[in-house]
N, C-alpha and C positions, 0 to 999 in steps of 0.2 A: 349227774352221774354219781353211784354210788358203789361201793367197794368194800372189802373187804381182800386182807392180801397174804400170799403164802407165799414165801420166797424163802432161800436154800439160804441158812442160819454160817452165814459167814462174814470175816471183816471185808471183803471185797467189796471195792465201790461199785462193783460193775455185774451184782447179782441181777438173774432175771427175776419177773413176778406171776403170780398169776391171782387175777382178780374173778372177781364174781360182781360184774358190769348189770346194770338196770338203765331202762332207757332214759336218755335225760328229760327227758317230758313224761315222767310216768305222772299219774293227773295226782295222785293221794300222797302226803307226805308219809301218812300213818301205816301205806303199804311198803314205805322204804323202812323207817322203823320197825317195824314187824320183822321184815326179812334180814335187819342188821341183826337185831335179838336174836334172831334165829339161829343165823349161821354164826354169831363171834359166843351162843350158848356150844353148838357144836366144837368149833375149833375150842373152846375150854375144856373138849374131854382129854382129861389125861391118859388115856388109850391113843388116842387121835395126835395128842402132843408127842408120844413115844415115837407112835409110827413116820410120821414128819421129821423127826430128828434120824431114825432111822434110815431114813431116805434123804439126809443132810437136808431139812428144810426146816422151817420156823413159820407156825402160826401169826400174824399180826394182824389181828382185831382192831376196826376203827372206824370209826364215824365216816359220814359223809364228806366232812367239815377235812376232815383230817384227810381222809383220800387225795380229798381237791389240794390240799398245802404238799403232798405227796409226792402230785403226778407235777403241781406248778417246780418243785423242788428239782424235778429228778430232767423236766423238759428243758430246764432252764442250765443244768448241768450238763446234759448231753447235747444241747444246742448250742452249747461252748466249743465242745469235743468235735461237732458233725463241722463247726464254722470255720475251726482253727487247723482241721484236717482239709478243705474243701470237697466234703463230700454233695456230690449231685445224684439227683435222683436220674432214674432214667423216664 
């Protein structure tokens, strides 16, 4: 899986995100590449960064590598929260 992520530029540990997801078996490494370049040259425009803070959000740009320590980071934090609450699914 690969990512790229824009979440609302606050100290809250409990901001939501929104990624730009590729399927995890996409066959070409160099089509995930391409599309990271792409989109963290996008979120680099400073028109783009205005408008984002405008709308209290924050650009974050970042590797694949980094997504995966991200999402392992955030599941591993909120699977504390879902355990110590006893939350069940229905």
């Amino acid at each position: 899986m690969h990512s790229t992520a824009i979440t609302p530029a606050s100290s809250s540990s409990s901001r939501p995100y929104l990624f730009l997801l590729c399927p995890a078996r996409l066959p070409a490494s160099y089509i995930i590449a391409t599309l990271n370049q792409a989109v963290n040259a996008v979120l680099a425009n400073p028109k783009l960064q205005a408008r984002l803070a405008e709308l209290g959000g924050e650009a974050m740009p970042m590797t694949a590598a980094e997504f995966g320590n991200l999402v392992a980071a955030e599941t591993e934090k909120w699977g504390k929260v879902v355990k110590f609450a006893g939350v069940k699914a229905d």
